[in-house]
MARPATOR-435116 format. One record per residue (C-alpha): residue number from 1; x, y, z. Coordinates in pm, 1 decimal. Each point is the difference from the previous one (the first is absolute). Example, Ala and Ser with C-alpha at 12.3 -4.5 7.8 and 13.67 -1.06 7.14 Angstrom:
2
{atom 1, {1230.0, -450.0, 780.0}};
{atom 2, {137.0, 344.0, -66.0}};
REM end
This chain:
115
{atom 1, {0.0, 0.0, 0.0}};
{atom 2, {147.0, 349.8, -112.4}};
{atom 3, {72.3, 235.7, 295.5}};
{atom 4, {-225.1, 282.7, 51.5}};
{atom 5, {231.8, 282.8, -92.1}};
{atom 6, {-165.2, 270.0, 290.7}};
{atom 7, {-238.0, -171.2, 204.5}};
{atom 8, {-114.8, 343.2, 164.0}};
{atom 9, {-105.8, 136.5, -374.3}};
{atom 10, {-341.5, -193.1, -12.2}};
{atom 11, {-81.6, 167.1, 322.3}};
{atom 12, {117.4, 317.7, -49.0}};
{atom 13, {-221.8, -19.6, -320.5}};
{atom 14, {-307.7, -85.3, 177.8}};
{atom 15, {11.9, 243.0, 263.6}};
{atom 16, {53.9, 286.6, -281.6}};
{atom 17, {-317.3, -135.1, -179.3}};
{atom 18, {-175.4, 24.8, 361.7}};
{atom 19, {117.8, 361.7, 59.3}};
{atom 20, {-101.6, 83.3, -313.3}};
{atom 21, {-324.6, -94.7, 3.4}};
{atom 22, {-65.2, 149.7, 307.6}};
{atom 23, {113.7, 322.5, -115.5}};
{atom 24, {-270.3, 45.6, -279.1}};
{atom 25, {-247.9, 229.1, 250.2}};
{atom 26, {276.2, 193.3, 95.6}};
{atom 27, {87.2, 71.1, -334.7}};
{atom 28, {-328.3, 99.0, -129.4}};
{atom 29, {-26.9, 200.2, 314.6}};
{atom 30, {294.5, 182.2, -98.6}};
{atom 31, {-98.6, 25.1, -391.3}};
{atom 32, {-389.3, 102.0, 145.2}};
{atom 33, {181.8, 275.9, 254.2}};
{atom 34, {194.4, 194.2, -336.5}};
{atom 35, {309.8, -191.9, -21.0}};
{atom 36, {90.8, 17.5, -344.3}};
{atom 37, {350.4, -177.4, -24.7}};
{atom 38, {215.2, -246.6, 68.8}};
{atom 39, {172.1, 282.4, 302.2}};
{atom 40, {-316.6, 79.5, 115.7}};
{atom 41, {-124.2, -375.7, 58.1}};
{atom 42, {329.7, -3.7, 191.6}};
{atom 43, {-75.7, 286.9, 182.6}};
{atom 44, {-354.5, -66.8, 105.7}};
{atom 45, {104.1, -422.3, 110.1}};
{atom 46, {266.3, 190.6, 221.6}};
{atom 47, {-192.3, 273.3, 136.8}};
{atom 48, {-276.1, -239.3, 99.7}};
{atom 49, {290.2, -203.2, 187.2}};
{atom 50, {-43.2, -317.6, -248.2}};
{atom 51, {345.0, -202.3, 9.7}};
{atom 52, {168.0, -113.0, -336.9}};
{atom 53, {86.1, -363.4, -14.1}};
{atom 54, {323.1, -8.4, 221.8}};
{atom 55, {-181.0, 284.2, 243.1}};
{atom 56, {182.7, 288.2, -192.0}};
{atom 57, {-146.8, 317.4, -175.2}};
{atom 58, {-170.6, -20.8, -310.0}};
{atom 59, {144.9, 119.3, -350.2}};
{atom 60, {-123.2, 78.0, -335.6}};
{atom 61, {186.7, -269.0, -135.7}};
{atom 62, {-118.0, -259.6, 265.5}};
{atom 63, {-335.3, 130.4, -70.0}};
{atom 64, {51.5, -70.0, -369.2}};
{atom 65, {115.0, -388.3, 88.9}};
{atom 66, {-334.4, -2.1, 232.1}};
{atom 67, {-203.1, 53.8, -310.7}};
{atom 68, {127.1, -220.9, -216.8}};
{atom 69, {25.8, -283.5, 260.3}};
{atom 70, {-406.2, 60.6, 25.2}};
{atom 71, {-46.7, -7.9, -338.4}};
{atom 72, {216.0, -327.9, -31.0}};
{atom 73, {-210.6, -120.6, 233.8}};
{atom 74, {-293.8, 58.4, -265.2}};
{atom 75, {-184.0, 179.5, 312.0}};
{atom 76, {-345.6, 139.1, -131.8}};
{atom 77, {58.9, 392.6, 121.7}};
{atom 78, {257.4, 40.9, -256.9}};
{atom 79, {-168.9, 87.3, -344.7}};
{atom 80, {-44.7, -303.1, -270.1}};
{atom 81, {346.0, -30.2, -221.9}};
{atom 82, {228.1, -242.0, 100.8}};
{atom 83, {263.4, 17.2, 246.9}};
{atom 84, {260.5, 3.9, -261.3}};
{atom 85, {-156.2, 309.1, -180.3}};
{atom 86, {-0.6, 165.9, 348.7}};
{atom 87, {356.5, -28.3, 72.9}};
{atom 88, {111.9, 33.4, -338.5}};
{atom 89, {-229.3, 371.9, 16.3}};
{atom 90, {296.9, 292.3, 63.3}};
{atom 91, {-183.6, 273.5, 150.9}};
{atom 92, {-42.3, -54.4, 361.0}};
{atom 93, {-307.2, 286.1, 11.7}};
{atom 94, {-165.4, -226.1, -287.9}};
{atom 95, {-18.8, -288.8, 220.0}};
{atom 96, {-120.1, 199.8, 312.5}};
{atom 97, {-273.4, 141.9, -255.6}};
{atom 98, {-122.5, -324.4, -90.7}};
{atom 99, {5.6, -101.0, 318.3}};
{atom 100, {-230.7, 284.9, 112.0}};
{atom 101, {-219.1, -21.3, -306.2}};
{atom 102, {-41.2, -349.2, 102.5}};
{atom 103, {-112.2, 98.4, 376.3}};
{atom 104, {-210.7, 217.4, -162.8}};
{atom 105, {-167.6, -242.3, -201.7}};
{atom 106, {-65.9, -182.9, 308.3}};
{atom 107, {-127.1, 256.9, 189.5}};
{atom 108, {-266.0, 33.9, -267.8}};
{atom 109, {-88.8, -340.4, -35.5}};
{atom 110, {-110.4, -43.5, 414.3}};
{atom 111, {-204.4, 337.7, -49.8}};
{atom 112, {-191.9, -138.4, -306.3}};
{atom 113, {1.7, -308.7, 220.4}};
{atom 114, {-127.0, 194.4, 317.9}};
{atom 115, {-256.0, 184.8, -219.2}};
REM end
């Protein structure tokens, strides 16, 4: 049997995929409060006192890697293209548009659903 090469990866893996789920309502918090950007995601998760993944600060490029690990994860907040088309997409305010465009979708859907 072949030797697992970093036994700790699988793990480490899973408990990003945890964090990152449980970070969607804190991001559409943020994008719902005015945050507009990859910084100001960053900003707002720190200011509210929510701990990256090793307990340090958030940054706009650890918010970036946040995204696209919920969009790997096929997670049904993000908007409909594939994963690979989201982290392929450059612009860092085009994904944080889509991403609100999408909340706002779903806003609209439970008050046609209320009504």
């Amino acid at each position: 049997m072949k030797p697992i090469a970093n036994p700790g990866a699988s793990s480490t893996k899973r408990k990003a995929n945890e964090l990152a789920l449980r970070l969607i309502p804190d991001i559409d918090a943020a994008l719902e409060s005015g945050a507009g950007g990859l910084a100001e995601i960053a900003d707002w998760l720190n200011t509210h006192g929510i701990p990256a993944q090793r307990g340090g600060l958030w940054r706009p490029e650890t918010v970036r890697r946040l995204l696209r690990r919920i969009a790997a994860l096929g997670h049904s907040s993000l908007d409909s293209r594939s994963a690979s088309d989201w982290q392929r997409a450059r612009a860092p305010t085009t994904r944080v548009a889509d991403f609100k465009a999408r909340i706002a979708r779903r806003k609209a859907e439970r008050v046609a659903l209320a009504n």
